[in-house]
N, C-alpha and C positions, 0 to 999 in steps of 0.2 A: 362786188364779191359778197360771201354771206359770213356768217354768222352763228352760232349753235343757237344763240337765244333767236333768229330770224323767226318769225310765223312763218311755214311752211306754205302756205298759200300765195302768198308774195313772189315765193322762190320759183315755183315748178306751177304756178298758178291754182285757180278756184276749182276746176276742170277734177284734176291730179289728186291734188290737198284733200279736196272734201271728202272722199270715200273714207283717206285714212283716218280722217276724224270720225267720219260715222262709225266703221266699224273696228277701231283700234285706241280712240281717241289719240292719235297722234297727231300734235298740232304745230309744233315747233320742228326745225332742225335736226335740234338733240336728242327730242322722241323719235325723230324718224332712224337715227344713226343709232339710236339703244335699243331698236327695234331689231334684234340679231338674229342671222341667219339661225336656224336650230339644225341643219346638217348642210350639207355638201354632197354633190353629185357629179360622178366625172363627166369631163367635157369631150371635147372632140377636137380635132386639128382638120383645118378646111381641108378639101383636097381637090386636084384636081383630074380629069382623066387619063392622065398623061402618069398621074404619077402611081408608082410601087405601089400595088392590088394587097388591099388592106386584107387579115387573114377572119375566117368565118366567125362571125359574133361578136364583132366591131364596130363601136358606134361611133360612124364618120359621117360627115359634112361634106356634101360635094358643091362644084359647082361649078355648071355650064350651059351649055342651051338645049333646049329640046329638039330634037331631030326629027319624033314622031312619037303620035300619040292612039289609042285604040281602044273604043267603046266594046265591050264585047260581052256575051250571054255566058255564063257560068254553064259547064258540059250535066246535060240530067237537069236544071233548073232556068227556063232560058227566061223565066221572068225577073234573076237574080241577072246583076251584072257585077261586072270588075271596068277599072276603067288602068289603062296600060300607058305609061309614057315611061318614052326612051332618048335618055342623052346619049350621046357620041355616035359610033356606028364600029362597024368591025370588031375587033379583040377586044376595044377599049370601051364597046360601049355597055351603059347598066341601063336596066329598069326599074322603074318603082310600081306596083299594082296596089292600089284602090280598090277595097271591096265595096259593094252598094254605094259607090262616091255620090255625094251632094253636089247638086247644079252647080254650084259656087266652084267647085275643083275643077270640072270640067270647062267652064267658063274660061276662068284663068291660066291654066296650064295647058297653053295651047301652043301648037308646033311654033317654033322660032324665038320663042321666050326663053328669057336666060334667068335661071333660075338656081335658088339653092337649096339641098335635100337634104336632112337628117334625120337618122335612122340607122338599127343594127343591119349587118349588108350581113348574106347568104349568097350561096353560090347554087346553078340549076345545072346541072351538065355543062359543067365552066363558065357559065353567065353570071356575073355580079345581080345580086337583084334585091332590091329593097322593098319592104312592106308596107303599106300606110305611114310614111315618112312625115315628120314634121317638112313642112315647103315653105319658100321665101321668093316671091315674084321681085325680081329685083331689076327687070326693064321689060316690058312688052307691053302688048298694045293695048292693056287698060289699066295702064301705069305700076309705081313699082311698090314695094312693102307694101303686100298684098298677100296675105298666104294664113298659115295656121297659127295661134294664138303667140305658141311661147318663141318663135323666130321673130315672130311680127314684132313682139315687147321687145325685144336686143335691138332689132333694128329702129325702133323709136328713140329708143333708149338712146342708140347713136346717135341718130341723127339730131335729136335736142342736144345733145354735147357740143358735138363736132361738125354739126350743116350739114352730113352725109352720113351715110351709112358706111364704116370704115370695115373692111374685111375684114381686121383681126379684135373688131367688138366680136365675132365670133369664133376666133381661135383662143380661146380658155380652157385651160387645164381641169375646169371644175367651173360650176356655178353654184352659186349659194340658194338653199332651198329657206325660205322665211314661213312663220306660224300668217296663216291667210285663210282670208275664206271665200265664199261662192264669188261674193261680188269682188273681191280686192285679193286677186291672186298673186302665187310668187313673186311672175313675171311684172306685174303690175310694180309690186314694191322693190325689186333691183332696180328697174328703167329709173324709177324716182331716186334711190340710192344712187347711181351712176351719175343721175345727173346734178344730185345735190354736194357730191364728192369731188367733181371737177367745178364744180363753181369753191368752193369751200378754202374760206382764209385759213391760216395756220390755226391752231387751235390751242391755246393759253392751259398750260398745265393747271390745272386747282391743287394741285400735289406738288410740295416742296420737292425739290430738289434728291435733298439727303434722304429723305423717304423714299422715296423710287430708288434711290441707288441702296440702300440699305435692303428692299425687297428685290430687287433686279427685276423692277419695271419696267417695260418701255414708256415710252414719253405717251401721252393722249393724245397727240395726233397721231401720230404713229399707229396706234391701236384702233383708234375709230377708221380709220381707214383699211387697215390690212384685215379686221373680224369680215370686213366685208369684199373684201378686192385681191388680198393678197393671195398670188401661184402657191407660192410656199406654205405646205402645210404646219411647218415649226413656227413660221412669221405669224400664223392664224391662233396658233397655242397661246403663244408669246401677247399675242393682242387678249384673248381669253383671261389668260391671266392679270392680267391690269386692268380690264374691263370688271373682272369679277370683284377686284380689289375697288375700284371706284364703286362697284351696287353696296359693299358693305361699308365704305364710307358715306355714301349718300343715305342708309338709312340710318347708319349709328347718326349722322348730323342731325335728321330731323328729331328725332330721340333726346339725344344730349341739348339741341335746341330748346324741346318742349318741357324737361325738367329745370333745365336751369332758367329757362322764361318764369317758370309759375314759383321757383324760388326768390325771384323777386319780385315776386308780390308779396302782398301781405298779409302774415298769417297770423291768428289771434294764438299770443302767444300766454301760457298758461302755465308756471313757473308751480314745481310741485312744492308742497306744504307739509308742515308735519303735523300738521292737528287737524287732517281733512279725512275724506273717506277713502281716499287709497290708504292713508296711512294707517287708518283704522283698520279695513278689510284685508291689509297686509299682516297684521296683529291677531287677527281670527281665524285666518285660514287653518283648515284643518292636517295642510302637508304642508311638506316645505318643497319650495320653487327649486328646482333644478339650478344648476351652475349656468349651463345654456340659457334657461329663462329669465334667469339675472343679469345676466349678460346682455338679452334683448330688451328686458324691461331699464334697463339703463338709459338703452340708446334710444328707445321710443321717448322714454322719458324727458329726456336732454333737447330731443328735437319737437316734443311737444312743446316743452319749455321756452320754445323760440319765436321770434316775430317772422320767421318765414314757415310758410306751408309744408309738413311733411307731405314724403310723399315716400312709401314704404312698401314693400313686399314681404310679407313672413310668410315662406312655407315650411312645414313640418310635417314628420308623420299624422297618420290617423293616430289622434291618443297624444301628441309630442306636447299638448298645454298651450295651444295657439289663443282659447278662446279665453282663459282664465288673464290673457298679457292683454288683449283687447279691453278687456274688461276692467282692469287698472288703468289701463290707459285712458279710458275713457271717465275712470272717477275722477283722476287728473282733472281731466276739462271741466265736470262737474262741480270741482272744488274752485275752478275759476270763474265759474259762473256761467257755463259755456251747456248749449245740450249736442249731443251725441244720437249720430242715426247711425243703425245698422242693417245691412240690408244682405236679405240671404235669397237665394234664386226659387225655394221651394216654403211652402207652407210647413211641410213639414220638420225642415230644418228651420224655420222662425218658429217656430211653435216651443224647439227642441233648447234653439237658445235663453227663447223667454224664461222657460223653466228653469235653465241652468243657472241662468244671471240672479233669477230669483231664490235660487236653493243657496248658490253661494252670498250672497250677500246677506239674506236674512232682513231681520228689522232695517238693516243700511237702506233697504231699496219702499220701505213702506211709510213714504214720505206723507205725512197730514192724514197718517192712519191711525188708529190706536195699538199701542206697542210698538210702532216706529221710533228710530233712532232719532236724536235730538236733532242733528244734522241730516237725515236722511232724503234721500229723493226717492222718484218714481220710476216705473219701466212702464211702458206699455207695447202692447203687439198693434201693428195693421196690417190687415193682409185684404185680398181682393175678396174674399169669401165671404167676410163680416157683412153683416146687415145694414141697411145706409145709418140707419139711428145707433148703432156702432162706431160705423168710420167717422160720421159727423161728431158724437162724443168725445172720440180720440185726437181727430183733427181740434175740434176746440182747444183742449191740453193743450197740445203740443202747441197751438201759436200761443196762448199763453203764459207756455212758460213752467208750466206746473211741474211736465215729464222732462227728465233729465235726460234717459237714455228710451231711445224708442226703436225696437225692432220691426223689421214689415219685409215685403217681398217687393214687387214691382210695385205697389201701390202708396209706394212712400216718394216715388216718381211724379204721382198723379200732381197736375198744377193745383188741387184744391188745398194740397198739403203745404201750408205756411209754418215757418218754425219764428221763435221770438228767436234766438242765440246759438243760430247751428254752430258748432268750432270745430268739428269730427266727423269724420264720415268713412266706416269700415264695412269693407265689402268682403263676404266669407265666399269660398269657393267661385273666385274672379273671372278664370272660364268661362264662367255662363253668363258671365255680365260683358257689353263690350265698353270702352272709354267714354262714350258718349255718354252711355248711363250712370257711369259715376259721376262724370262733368256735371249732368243734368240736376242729380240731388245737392250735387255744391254748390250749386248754384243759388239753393235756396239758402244761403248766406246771408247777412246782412250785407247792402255794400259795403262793396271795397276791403271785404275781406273772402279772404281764402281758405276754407276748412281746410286744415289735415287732412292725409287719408291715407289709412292702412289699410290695404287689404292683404289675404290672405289665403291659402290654399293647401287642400292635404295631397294633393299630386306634386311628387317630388317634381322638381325640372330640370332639365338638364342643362352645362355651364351656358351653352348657345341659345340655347331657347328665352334662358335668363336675360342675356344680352340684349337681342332683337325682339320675341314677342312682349316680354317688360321691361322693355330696355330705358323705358322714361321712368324707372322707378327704383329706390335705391333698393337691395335685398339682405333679409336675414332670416337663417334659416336653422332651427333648433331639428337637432338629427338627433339626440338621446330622448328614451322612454323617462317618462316618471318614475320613481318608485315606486316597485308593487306590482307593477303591469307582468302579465303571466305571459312567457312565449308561445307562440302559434305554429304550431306543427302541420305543414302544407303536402298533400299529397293528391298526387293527380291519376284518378280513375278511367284507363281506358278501357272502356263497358266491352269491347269485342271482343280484347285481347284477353280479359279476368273477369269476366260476366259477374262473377262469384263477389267479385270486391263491391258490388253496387250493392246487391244484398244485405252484405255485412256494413253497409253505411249506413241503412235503414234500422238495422241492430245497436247500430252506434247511437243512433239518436234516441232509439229506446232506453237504452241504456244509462244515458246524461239524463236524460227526462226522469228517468229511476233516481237517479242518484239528484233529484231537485233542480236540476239545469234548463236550460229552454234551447233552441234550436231554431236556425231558417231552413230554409228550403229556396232555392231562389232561380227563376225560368226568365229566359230572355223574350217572351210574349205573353200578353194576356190574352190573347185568343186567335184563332185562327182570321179573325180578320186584320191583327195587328202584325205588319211588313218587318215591327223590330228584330233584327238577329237573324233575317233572312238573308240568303246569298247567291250571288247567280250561279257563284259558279258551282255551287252543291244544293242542291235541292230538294235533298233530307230535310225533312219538315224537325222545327225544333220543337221543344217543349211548348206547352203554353200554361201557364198559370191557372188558369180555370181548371183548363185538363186535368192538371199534375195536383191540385187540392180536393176535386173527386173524388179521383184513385187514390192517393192517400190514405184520405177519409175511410174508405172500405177495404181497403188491402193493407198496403203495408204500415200504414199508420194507427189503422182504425186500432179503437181504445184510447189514444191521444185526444187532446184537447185543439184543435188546429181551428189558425187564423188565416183571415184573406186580404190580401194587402195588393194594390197596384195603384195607379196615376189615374184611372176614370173613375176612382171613388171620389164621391162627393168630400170636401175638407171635415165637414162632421163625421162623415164614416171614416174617415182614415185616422179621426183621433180616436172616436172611442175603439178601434179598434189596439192602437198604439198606447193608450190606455190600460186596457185589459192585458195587454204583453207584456207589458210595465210591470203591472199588480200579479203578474205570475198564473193570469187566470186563462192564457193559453201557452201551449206548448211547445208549439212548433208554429213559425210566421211564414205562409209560402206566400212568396211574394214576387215584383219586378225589383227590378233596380231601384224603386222610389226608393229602397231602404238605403242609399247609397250613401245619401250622406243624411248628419242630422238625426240618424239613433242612436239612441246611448242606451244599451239593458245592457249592464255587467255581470246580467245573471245566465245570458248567453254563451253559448261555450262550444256548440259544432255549427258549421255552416257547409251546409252541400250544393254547388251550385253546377244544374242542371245543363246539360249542350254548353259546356265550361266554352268552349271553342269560338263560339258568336259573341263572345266578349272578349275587348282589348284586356293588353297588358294593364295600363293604368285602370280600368274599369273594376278587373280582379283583382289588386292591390288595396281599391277603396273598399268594393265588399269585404273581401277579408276583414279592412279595420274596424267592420261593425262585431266585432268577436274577440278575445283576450281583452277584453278592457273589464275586466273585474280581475278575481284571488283567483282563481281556476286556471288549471292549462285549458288551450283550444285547442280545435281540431277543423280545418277547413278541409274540405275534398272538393276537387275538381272532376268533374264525371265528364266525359265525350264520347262517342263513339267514332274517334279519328282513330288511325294507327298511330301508337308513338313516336314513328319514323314520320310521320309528316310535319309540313313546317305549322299548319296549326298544333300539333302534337308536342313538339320541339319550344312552341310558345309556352304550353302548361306547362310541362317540365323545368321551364324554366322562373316562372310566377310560383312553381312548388320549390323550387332549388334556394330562394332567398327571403329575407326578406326585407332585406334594404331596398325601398322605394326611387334612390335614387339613383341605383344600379341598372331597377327594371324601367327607368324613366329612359334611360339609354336606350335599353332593346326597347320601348316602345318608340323611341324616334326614329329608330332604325326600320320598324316592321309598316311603320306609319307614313313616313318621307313625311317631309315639310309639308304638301298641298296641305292634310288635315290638322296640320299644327299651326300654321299659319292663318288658317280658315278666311275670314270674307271682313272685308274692308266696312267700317260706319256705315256707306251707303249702300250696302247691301251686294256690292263689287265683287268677285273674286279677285283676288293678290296672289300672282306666281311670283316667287323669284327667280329672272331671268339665269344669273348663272351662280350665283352665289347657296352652297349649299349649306344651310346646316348641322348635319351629319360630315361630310367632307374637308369642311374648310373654317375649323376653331381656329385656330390659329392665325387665320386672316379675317375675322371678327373680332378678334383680341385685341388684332393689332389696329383695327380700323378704331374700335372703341377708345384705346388708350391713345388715337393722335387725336379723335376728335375731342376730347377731354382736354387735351394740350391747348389743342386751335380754339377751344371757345375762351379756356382759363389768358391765354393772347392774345382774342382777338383780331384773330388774323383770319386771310385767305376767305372771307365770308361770302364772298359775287361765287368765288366756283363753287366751293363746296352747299351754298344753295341750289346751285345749276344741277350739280348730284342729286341732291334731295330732294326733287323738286317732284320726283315719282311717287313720291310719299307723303310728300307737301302743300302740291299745289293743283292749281285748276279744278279741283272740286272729286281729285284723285285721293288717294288715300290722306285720311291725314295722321292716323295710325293702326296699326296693326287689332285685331280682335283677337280677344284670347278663347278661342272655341277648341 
């Protein structure tokens, strides 16, 4: 008998096995049985010719012997043929025709052969007659299961089961259609499904008892059998449902596994002090921390404080004070002796922190400088751009020991970069980082110890997404502004509908520019050779950046001071340009999305962004938070050329309607589905969730999360609910989610 954990090759052989593995990686039992059908397609009831003449546009299974058969020339084409066979004779009998039939039909479907036909039947002047029918040679004279593809598979399918080909392997109400490709079709994976189902021992619940009966589960055999076998289409629900319930237990397990694995390790624990430099830079700040922020800097605090590894998610608005609690937290470590990496996805947003860390701390951070603080440390940037006699400078530092906190982009990843005392490690805008790359800078650790690590994000997330794509991380999440922050007034410009309002948006930013303010301008392309913000299915050319600071320049701007900003400028051109935006000495920044994250000019105040409609929900939430962060109201406009009735239309109006980030986090998971939230596995894998949704199914991610919490704080149940995980886990398959 088998097994769920059997190797699949064993079972059904090398032959079988191996395709699933090449093009499914399906290698076990359990892969093969969670490999589920994705729809259902009606079947047929055999028939024979004797019985009640099925009525027109019925798809029936006959089956009897040929009577006669005929080559014949197409009327008007006599180099085309048809090829004609006829079972029965008299009243009862039908035909099937064959257009340009292959030698191989002809061959086999010859008079006196008993055969089986399926296909929708028509009637010709009261003749039954069938079209290009699936066939199934099932005795004659160059032997039997011999015919066309998907008959031929049922009947193997049989006959591995049962020694023969049983007539009612083909009387099914439905057959199950499977996700296949060229080489390993449907039929390919039933026959192994069928034959791995009737070998198959009972199958061991990994789910308590009380849990199934509390959710009105069926039991796990039950269900691995009936998603794939069961007539009854409530029996197929019913398995569905338990099925879906075990995918979000098997990846809450890998999850809860991998946090509470790296919580016991050991983490360089850093107990805070009152005559250190948080204490200090707590004492100097020039506002006071929000209640929220007290509330998070508490818990970071307490879990810094520990000999096990944090492991932390903080998201907040654009603006909510994310970087100012990193930035305590990280003196924390400082004060213990400890250094602190910080790693941000873009130059310019390292650049942006450098500065900040440095404005707020003052003398604290210009450690062995003149006018540095008694206790003070260092900050240093690395980024990919610097000069080798740069990064080698910085590199020395840092194994040294000199730099406490060091911010960089992906080149703090580099193996050249050795630290003397990492204890921390915060990752800003985590998205665009996957696990592997924050594992990789923790690494650089001393042994046998385990950095901290916060990261952190200004895309609000939604409860589900929280769960499963950072589900190995505990979360807190500060949803009030600072004081002072000025609200931002969102309004969405449909150019066709009010031509007039795009004008008057160009007037507006004259206007703040009058009045000492500065302004973006912001295009989903920088040139017509750049695919960003393209779409197939409209192909209305969008703005481009180059384009749109031209025209500007000489039409509706000229007189302005105007900047050029996008991602192929060299890192020296995009500072001294951000620079000069800074010091007031341009006016208007038209730019790409580089501005996304990582600017801070509070002296900003409109933002127009261009083809609004080629950018997501969360996309236009971030731009926006480059605006109201100074004294001034803001004014963002979204300009399109969509009708307002359409559902890209319906999306702006709805990014103008709020501005609770964690609102539009919703309708962006809703407009997005899972594929693009979930994104692509460590090894560069796509990850579907087979039926578990999350948009759909909170509720049964809640509750997967809080038994696996239960089962690990017990100790229990650990063989199955690995057997769950193991999609997530094992064989060189995921071994966690990417946050793209």
């Amino acid at each position: 008998m088998v097994a769920l954990s059997d190797r699949l090759d064993h079972v059904i052989g090398a032959k079988s096995a191996g395709p699933l593995d090449e093009f499914f990686g399906i290698r076990t039992v359990d892969d093969l049985l969670r490999h589920y059908p994705r729809s259902y397609v009606e079947g047929a009831t055999v028939r024979g010719l004797d019985d009640e003449r099925p009525p027109d546009g019925e798809h029936v299974t006959l089956v009897d012997e040929i009577t006669d058969t005929a080559l014949l020339s197409i009327k008007n084409r006599p180099k085309d043929k048809l090829f004609r066979v006829t079972l029965g004779s008299g009243r009862g009998k039908v035909t099937a025709t064959f257009f340009h039939p292959k030698k191989w039909i002809t061959d086999q479907l010859s008079k006196g052969t008993r055969v089986m036909l399926s296909g929708e039947v028509g009637y010709f002047r009261g003749a039954m007659q069938l079209t290009h029918p699936d066939f199934l040679v099932l005795d004659g004279p160059a032997g039997r299961n011999r015919g066309s593809r998907s008959l031929k598979m049922i009947a193997d399918a049989s006959q591995a089961v049962s020694g023969e080909v049983l007539q009612e392997a083909f009387e099914r109400s439905f057959y199950p259609i499977y996700p296949a490709s060229a080489k390993v079709q449907s039929w390919d994976i039933f026959a192994c499904v069928r034959q791995v189902i009737e070998m198959l021992d009972p199958v061991a619940d990994p789910l308590p008892e009380t849990l199934c009966a509390k959710h009105n589960l069926v039991s796990e055999d039950k269900a691995l059998r009936a998603i794939h076998l069961a007539e009854d289409g409530a029996e197929r629900r019913r398995a569905r449902e338990r099925l879906t319930f075990d995918e979000a237990v098997g990846l809450q397990w890998a999850l809860v596994s991998r946090r509470h694995g790296e919580l016991s390790q050991s983490g360089p624990a850093a107990p805070a002090t009152s005559d250190g430099l948080q204490h200090e830079l707590l004492g100097r700040l020039p506002f006071e921390l929000t209640a929220g922020q007290r509330e998070v800097l508490n818990v970071l605090s307490t879990e810094i404080g520990a000999s096990r590894p944090m492991n932390r998610l903080l998201q907040g608005e654009v603006g909510s004070g994310k970087t100012i609690l990193a930035v305590l937290a990280m003196l924390q470590m400082v004060d213990a002796g400890y250094q602190c990496a910080m790693l941000a996805p873009t130059e310019v947003l390292a650049a942006q922190h450098l500065r900040s860390i440095n404005d707020v701390l003052g003398p604290l951070a210009m450690g062995g400088q003149l006018g540095g603080a008694e206790r003070a440390t260092r900050v240093a940037l690395l980024t990919g751009s610097m000069s080798p006699a740069q990064k080698k400078h910085v590199r020395a530092e840092i194994t040294g020991g000199e730099v406490g906190i060091v911010v960089g982009t992906h080149a703090l990843l580099q193996d050249a970069v050795e630290f003397d005392r990492l204890g921390m490690v915060v990752v800003d805008e985590q998205h665009r980082f996957g696990v592997e790359q924050r594992d990789q800078l923790r690494a650089k650790a001393p042994a046998g110890v385990t950095p901290h690590l916060l990261v952190m994000t200004a895309t609000p997330i939604p409860r589900t997404v929280a769960l499963t794509v950072y589900g190995d991380l505990e979360t807190s999440t500060l949803r009030e502004l600072p004081r002072g922050r000025q609200p931002i007034t969102t309004t969405a410009v449909f150019v066709k509908d009010k031509p007039a309002w795009l004008d008057r948006a160009w007037h507006r930013i004259i206007e703040e520019v009058g009045e000492g303010r500065q302004a973006y301008v912001v295009a989903p392309r920088i040139d017509d050779s750049d695919s960003t913000g393209s779409t197939d299915k409209d192909e209305r050319p969008s703005a481009t950046v180059e384009e749109l600071y031209a025209r500007l320049s000489r039409d509706q701007l000229a007189g302005l001071r105007l900047g050029l900003m996008h991602g192929r400028l060299t890192a020296e051109e995009k500072d001294t340009v951000m620079a000069a935006f800074r010091a007031r000495e341009i006016h208007v920044l038209v730019c790409t999305t580089v501005i996304e994250v990582g600017v801070d000019v509070p002296n900003a105040t409109v933002m127009l962004v261009m083809d609004a409609d080629r950018f997501g929900i969360s996309q236009l939430h971030q731009l926006r938070g480059r605006i109201g962060r100074g004294e001034h109201a803001s004014i963002c406009l979204l300009a399109s050329s969509v009708a307002p009735q359409s559902r890209a239309g319906q999306r702006l109006s709805a990014v103008a309607g709020t501005l609770d980030g964690f609102e539009l986090a919703d309708l962006d998971l809703q407009e997005r589905r899972e594929g693009d939230v979930l994104g692509r596995s460590q090894s560069g894998r796509a990850i579907t969730l087979q039926l578990l949704s999350l948009i759909d199914h909170r509720e049964v991610i809640e509750a997967a999360r809080e038994f696996c919490e239960q089962a690990y704080e017990q100790q229990a149940m650990h063989a199955g609910l690995a057997l769950l995980a193991a999609q997530f886990t094992g064989n060189e398959r995921i071994d966690f989610l990417d946050k793209s």
